[in-house]
Residue frames as qw, qx, qy, qz and C-alpha x, y, z in Angstrom:
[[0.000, 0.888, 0.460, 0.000, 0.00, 0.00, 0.00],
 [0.467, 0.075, 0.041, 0.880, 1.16, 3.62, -0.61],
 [0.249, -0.724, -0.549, 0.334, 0.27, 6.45, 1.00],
 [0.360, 0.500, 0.366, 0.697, -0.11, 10.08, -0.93],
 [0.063, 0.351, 0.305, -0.883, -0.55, 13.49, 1.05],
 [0.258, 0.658, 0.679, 0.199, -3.78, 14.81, -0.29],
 [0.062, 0.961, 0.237, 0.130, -4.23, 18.35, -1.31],
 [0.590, 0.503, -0.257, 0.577, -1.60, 21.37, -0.15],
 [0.533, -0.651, 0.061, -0.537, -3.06, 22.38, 3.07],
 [0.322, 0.181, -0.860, 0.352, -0.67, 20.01, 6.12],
 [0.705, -0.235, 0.259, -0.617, -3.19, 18.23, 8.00],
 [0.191, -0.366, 0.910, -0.023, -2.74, 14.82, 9.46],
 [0.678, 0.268, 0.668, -0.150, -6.16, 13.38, 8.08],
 [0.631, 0.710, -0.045, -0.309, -5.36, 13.97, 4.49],
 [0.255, -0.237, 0.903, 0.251, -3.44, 10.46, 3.33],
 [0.801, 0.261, -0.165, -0.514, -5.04, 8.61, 0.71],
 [0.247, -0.140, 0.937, 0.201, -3.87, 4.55, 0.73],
 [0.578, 0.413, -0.514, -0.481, -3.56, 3.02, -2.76],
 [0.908, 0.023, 0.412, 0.079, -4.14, -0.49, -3.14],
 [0.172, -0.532, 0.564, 0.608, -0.52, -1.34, -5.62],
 [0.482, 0.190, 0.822, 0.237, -2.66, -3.45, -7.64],
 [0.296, 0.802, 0.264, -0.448, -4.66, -0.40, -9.16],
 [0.661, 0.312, 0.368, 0.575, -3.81, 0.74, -12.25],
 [0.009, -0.120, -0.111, 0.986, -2.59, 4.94, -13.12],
 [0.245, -0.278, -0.598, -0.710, -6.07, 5.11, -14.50],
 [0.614, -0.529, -0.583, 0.068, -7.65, 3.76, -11.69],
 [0.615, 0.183, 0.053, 0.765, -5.39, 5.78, -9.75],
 [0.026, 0.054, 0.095, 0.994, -6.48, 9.14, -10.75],
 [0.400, -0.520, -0.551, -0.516, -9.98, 8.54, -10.90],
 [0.561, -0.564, -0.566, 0.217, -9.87, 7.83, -7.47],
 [0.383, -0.028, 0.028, 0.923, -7.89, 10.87, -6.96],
 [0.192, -0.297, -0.459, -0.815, -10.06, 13.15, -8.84],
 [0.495, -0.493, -0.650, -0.297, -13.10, 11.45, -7.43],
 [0.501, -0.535, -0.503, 0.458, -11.89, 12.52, -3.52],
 [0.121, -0.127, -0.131, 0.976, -10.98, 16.18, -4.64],
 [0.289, -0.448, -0.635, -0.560, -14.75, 16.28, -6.19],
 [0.617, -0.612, -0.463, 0.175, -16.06, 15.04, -2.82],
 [0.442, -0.319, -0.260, 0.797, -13.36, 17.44, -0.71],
 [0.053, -0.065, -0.183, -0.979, -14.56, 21.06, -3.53],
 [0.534, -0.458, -0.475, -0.528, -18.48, 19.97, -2.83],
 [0.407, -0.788, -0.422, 0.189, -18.02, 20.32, 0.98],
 [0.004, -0.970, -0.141, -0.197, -16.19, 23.42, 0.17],
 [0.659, -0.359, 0.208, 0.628, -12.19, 22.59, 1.17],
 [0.257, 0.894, -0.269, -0.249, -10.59, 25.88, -0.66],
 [0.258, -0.420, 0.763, 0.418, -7.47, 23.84, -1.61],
 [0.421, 0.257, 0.859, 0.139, -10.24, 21.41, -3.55],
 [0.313, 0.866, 0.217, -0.325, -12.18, 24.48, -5.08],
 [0.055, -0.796, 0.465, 0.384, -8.48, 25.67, -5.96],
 [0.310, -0.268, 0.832, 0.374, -7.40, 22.55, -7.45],
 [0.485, 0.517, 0.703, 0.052, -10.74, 22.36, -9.58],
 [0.151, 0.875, 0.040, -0.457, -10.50, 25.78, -10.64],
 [0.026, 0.810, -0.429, -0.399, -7.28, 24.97, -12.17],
 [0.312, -0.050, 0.900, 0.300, -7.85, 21.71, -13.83],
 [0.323, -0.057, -0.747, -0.578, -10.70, 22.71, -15.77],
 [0.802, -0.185, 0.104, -0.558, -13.52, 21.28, -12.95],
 [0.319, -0.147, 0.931, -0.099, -11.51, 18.30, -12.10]]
């Protein structure tokens, strides 16, 4: 398993563990799919990071 800081904001609840078996595709979705979830309860770093990708 591998563990990924989430966002840019240092807070200790914001790890994501990867299962290694995933694939990058898999990956990112899942990615993606938690900043979604993080900019719809309103986390500014998640707003920020949608802003600049286009709407995640």
């Amino acid at each position: 398993m591998r563990k990924f800081r989430f966002l840019t904001t240092p807070h200790p609840d914001r790890f994501v563990t990867l299962d290694r078996n995933l694939t990058a595709s898999q990956v990112k979705g899942k990615g993606l799919d938690l900043v979604r979830k993080a900019a719809a309860a309103g986390n500014p770093d998640a707003l920020l990071f949608a802003a600049r990708h286009d709407g995640a």
